[in-house]
C-alpha positions in Angstrom: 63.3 68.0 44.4 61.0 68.1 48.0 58.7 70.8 48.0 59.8 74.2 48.2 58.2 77.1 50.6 55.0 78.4 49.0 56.3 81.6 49.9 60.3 81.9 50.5 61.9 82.7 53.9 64.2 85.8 54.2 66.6 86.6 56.9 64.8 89.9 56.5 61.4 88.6 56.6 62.0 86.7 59.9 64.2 89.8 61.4 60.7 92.1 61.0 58.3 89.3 62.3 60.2 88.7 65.4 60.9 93.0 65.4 56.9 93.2 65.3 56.0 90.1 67.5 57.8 92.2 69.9 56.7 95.3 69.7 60.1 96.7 68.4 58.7 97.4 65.2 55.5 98.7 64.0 53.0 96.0 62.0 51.8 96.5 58.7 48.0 95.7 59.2 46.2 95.2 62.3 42.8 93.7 63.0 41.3 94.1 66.4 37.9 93.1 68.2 37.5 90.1 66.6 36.5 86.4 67.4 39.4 83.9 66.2 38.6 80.1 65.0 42.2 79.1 66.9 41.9 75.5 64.8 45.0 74.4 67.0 43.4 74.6 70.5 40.2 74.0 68.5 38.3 76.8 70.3 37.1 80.5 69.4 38.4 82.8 71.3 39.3 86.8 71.0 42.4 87.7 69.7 44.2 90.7 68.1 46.1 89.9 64.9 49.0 91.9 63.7 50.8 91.0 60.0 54.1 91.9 58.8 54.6 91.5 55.2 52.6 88.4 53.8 52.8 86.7 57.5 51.4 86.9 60.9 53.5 88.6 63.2 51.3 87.9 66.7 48.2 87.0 67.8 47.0 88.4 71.1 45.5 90.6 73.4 49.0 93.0 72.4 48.7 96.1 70.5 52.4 97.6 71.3 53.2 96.8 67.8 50.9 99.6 66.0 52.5 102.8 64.8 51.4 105.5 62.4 51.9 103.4 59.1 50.1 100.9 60.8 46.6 99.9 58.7 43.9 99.3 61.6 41.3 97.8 60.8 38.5 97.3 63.3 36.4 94.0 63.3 34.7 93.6 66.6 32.1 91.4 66.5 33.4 89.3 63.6 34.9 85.7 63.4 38.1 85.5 62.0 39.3 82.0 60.0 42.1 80.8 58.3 41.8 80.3 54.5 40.0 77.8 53.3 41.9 75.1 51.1 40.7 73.1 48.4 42.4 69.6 48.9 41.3 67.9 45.6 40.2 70.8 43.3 40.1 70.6 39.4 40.1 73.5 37.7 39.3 72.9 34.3 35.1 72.3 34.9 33.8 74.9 31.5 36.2 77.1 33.4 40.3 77.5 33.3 42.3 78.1 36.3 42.2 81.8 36.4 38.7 81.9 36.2 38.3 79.0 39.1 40.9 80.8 41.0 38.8 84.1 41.1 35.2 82.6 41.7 36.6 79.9 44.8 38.9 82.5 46.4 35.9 85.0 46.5 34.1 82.4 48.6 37.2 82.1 50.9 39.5 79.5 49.2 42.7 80.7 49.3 44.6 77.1 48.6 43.8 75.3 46.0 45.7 71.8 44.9 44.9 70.5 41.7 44.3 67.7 39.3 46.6 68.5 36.3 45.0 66.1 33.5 43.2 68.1 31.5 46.3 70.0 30.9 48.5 67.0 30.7 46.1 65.9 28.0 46.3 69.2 25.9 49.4 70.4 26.6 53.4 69.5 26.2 55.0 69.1 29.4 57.1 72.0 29.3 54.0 74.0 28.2 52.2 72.7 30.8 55.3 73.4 34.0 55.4 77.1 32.4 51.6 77.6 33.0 51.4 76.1 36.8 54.9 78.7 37.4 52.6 81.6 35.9 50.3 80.6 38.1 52.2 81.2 41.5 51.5 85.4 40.6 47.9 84.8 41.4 46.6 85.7 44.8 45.2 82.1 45.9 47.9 79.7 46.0 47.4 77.2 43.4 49.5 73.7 43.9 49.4 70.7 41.9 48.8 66.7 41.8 51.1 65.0 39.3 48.7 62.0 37.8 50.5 59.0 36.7 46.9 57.2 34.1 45.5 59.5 31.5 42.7 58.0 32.7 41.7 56.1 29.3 43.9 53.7 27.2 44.6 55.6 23.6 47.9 55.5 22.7 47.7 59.0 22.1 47.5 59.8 25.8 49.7 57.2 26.8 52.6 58.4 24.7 53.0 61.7 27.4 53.1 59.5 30.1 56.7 58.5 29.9 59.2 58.4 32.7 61.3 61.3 32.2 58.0 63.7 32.0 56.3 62.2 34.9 59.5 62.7 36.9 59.8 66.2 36.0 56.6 66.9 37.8 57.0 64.8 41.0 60.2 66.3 41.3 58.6 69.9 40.8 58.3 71.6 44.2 54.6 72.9 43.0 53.7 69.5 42.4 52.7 68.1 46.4 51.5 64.8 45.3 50.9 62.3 42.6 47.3 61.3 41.6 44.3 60.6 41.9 45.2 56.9 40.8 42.8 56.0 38.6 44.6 52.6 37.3 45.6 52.0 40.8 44.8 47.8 39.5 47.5 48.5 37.4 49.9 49.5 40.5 48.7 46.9 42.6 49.4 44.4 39.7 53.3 45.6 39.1 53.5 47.6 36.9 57.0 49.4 36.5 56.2 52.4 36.0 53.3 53.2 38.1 55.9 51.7 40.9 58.7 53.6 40.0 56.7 56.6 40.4 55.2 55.7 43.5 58.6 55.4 44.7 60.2 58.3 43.7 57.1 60.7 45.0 57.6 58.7 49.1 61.4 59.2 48.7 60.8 63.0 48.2 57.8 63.0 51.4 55.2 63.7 48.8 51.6 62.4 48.5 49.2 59.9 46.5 46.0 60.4 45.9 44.1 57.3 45.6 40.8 56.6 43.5 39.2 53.4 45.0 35.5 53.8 44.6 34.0 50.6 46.9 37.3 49.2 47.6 37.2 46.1 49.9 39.2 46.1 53.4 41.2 44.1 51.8 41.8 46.3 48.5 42.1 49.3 51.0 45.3 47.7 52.4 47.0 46.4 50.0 46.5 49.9 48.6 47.8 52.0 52.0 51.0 48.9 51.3 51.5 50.8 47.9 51.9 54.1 49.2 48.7 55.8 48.8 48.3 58.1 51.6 44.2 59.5 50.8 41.1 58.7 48.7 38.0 61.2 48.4 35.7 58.3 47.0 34.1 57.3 50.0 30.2 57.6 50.0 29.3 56.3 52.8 30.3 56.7 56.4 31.6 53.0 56.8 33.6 53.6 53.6 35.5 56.8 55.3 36.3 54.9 58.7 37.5 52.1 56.6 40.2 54.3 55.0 41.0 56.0 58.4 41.5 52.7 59.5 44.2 51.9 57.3 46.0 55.4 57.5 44.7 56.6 54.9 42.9 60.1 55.3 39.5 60.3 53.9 38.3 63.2 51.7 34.2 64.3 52.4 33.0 64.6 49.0 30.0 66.6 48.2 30.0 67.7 44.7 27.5 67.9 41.6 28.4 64.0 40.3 28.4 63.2 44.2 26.5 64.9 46.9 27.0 62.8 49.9 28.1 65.2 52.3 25.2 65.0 54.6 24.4 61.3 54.4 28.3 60.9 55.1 27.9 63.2 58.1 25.5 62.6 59.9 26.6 58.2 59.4 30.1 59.4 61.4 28.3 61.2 63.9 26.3 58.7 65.0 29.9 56.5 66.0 31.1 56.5 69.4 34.9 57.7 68.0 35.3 59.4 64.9 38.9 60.5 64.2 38.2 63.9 62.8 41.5 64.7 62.5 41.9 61.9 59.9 39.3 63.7 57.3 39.0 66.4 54.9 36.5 68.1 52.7 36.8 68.6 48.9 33.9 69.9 46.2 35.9 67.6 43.7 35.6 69.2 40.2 31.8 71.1 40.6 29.7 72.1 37.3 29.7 76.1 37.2 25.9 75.9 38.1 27.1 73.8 41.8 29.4 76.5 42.1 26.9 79.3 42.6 26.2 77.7 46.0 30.2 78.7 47.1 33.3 76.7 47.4 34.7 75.3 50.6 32.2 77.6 52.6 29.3 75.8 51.2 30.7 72.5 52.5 31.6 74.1 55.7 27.8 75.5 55.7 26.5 71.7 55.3 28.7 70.2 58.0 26.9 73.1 59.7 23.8 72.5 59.0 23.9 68.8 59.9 25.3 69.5 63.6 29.1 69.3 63.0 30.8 71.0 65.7 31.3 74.4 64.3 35.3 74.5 65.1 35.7 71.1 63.6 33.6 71.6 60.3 36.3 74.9 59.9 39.3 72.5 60.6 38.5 69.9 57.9 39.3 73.0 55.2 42.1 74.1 56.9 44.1 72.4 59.5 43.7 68.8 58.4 44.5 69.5 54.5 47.3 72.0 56.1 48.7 69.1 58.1 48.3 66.5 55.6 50.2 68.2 52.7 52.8 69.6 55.0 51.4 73.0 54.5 51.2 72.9 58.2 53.7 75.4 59.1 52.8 78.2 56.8 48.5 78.0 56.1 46.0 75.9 58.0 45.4 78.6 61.0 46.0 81.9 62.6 49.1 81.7 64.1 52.8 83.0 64.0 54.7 82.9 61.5 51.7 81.3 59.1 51.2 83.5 55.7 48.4 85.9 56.7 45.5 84.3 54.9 42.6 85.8 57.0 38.9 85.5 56.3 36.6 88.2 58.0 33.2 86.3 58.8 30.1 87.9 60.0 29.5 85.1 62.1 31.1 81.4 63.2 27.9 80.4 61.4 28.2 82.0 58.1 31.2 80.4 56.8 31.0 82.9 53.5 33.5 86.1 53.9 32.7 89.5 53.9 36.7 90.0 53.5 39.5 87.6 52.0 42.9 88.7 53.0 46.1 86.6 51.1 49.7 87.2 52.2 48.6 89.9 53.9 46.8 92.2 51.7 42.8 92.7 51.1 42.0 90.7 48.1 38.1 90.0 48.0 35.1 92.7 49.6 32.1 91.3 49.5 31.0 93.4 52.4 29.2 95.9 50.2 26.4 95.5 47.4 28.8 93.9 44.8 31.7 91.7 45.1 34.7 93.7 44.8 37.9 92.1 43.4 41.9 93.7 44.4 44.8 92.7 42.9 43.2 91.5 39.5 44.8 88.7 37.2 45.4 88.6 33.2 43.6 86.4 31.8 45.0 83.4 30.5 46.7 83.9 26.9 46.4 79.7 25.4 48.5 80.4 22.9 51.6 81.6 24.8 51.2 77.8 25.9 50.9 75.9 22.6 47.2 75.9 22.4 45.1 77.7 19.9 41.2 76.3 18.8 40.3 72.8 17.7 41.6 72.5 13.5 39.6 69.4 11.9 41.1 69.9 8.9 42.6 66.5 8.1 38.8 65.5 7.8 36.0 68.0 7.1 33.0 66.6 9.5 30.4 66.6 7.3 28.6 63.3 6.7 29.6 60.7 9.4 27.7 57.6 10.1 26.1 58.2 13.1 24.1 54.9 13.7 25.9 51.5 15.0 26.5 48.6 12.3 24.0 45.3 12.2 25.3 42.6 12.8 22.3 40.7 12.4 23.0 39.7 16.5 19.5 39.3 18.0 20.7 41.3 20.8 22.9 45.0 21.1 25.4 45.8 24.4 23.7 48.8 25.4 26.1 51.6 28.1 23.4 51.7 30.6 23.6 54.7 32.7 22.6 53.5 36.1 23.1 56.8 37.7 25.8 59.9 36.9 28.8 57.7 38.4 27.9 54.2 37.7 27.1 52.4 33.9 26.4 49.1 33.6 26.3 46.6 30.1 22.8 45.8 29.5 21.8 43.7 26.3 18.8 45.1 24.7 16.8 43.0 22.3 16.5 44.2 18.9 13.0 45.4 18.1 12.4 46.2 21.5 12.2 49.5 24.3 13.0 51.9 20.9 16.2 50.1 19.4 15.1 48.9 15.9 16.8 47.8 12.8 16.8 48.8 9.0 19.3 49.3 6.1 22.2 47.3 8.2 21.9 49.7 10.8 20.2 50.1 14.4 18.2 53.0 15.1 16.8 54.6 18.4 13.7 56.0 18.3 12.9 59.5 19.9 11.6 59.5 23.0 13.1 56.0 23.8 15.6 57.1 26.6 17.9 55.7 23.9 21.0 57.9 22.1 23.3 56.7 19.3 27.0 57.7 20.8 29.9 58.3 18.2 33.2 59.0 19.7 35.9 60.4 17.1 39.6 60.5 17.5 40.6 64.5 16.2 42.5 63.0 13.3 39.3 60.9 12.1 41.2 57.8 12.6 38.8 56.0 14.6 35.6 56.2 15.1 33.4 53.7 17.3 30.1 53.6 17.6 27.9 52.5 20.8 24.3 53.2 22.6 23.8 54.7 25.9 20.5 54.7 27.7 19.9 56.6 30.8 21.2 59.8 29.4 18.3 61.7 27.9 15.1 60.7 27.1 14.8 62.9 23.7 17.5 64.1 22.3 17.9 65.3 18.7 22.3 65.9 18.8 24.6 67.2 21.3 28.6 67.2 19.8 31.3 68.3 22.5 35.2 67.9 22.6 35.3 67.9 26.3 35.9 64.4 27.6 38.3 62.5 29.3 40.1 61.5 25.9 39.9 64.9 24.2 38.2 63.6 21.5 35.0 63.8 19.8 31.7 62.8 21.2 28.2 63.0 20.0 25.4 61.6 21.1 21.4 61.5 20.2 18.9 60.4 18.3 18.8 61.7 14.9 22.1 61.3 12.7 21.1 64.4 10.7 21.0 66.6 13.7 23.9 64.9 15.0 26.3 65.6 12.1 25.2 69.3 12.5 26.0 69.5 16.0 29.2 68.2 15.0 29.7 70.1 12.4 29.0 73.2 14.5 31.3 72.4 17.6 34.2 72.3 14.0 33.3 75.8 13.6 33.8 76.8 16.9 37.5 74.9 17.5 35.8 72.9 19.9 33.1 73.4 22.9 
């Protein structure tokens, strides 16, 4: 199935919007005084506004169509911008999608397409198809990426990935693209499924998102060959003209595992032709912490501040990822016809809203003292969708070996963590920098920089033991379930501490 209308067309609707357009009817809200970001002419200029329904009825100097139902609201001497839409969000960072849904639409987001492989990885697929249709009631408009890897190799994971359920969601008209590709080698290399899927997502006009952290030229085009249409791992401005080169558009990253917004910025502006047009901007999966800075206004604030032209820093959240999904004719800009999602700024340089209007209606105020919140959301209920907490009770967790085997080697593979993105194999020798030996087992010693790492399947039926250095410098025992695999991690430098923390996070049903 292509993808379906994010809001559906009525004969009705389109009777009242061309009845109000005209003046023939009376609109349902007005906004007058205000500055427009026009995205299309790629100017700001003043304009009148007058909504019908969820949509935008006119834009102009007009005001025929107000009448005594008609909600004026005056905003002279704002700016008024489209929504801002997230093109690569993943909602599922210590938060759910509710909760990301209500923070990023507060700071203007009012599009959000997302990563689905958390869920994927927690949920069944009908589970997981009911949730995104629940979804659709909230106020922001929340679309989805199918992926096609779980991103890791257990069998466990793999065993969703089957044809029929991966069909099911390219096919789904929430569903806009497939990806990020992760195991894009794999696709590159032939594998049948990965191209079958490819396939089926071009037939139906959809998307890929690609995942090529320093690809080559080379790799770059044998990748746009495939299908793959964007990529947000670009960190460098060379990197983002090299996808642009190839057709593929490039996503700006600046998030809390990658902030390299400005260095990425200010590399394009100093080319003689930079295809703007060709680029978007994403906060790709930001730690809560990030996310007090804003959303897609904080991006827009650093294109700002590193002397983007104001009207094109606006365009790369709306227009471009509008255009590029084939959002184009319903969100992206202020315009006819488009779904009224308005933000009131104070000012073309303070990209944060004092207002957020969605399909029409005033759903965010932050105009006053506190942040005021309309049309409020349930919150999510796991257990309507299969989930309930983590149950270890096929193993109670209480005395695991935390410390790696001796092999008698005179060296150990350490996971050395050059930076937050990037780990490396490093062999350490035995006896030195903290790794020591005793009882046929290797020890870190505290302080060393060093950590023992267990991972656990949730059924206990494999456990592998490794080192990692780089990632704290003392660390008694931290134990989470949130990973990429859904299993059990724990990492640090005393086993005693680490079976309690493991212990603990059994307690809890996971954290």
């Amino acid at each position: 199935m292509s993808r379906g209308r994010i809001r559906p067309w009525t004969n009705q609707i389109m009777a009242n919007l061309i009845d109000v357009s005209r003046g023939e009817k009376p609109a349902d809200l007005y906004l007058a005084g205000a500055n427009i970001i026009d995205v299309y002419r790629g100017v700001v200029r003043p304009a009148n506004v007058a909504i019908s329904g969820q949509r935008i009825a006119y834009v102009g100097s007009s005001d025929k169509m107000l009448g005594p139902q008609t909600k004026f609201i005056d905003v002279s001497g704002k700016i008024l911008a489209p929504g801002y839409i997230e093109p690569h969000g993943h909602p599922f960072q210590l938060y759910n999608p509710v909760s990301y849904a209500k923070h990023v639409l507060s700071h203007g987001t009012t599009c959000s397409i997302n990563d689905n492989l958390i869920l994927l990885g927690i949920m069944e697929i009908d589970e997981l198809i009911k949730l995104v249709e629940n979804l659709v009631e909230l106020p922001i408009k929340m679309l989805w990426s199918a992926r096609l890897d779980p991103q890791n190799f257990t069998h466990e994971e793999k065993a969703k990935y089957t044809k029929p359920n991966i069909s099911r969601l390219i096919n789904h008209p929430l569903f806009l693209q497939v990806g990020e590709l992760t195991d894009w080698p794999s696709l590159l290399a032939g594998d049948e499924n990965m191209q079958h899927w490819m396939v089926e997502t071009l037939n139906l006009g959809k998307k890929a998102e690609g995942h090529a952290p320093g690809a080559s030229r080379d790799t770059l085009n044998s990748l746009a060959a495939a299908g793959v249409t964007a990529c947000h791992e670009a960190v460098t401005a060379d990197e983002v003209l090299r996808r642009v080169e190839v057709g593929i558009y490039s996503t700006l990253r600046h998030s809390s595992l990658r902030p390299d917004l400005p260095d990425i910025l200010r590399g394009l502006l100093s080319q003689e032709h930079v295809s703007w047009e060709r680029m978007m901007m994403t906060t790709d999966c930001p730690t809560p912490g990030y996310m007090k800075r804003g959303a897609a206004d904080y991006l827009i604030r650093i294109a700002l501040q590193n002397n983007v032209n104001p009207v094109t820093a606006y365009q790369l959240v709306t227009r471009n990822p509008a255009v590029y999904y084939g959002l184009d004719p319903e969100i992206g800009g202020i315009a006819p016809g488009r779904l009224a999602d308005i933000l009131v700024l104070p000012s073309l340089e303070e990209p944060t809203p004092e207002q957020v209007f969605a399909d029409g209606q005033l759903v965010v105020d932050r105009s006053g003292a506190q942040v005021k919140h309309y049309l409020p959301t349930r919150p999510i209920n796991w257990t309507e969708y299969g989930l309930s907490p983590l149950k270890l009770t096929s193993r109670r967790p209480y005395s695991i070996q935390m410390l790696p085997a001796d092999d008698g080697q005179d060296t150990f593979p350490v996971i050395d963590l050059v930076n937050p993105v990037i780990t490396r194999k490093r062999d350490i020798l035995i006896g030195t920098e903290g790794l020591t030996r005793q009882e046929g087992r290797l020890q870190v010693e505290a302080g060393s920089g060093l950590c023992c790492g267990v991972l656990i399947t949730q059924e206990f039926t494999r456990i592998t033991h490794g080192i990692i250095r780089g990632f704290a410098q003392n660390l008694d025992a931290l134990a989470s379930s949130y990973n990429g695999s859904m299993d059990l991690l724990v990492l640090g430098q005393n086993p005693t501490a680490m079976n309690l923390a493991l212990r603990r996070v059994a307690e809890l049903g996971g954290g």
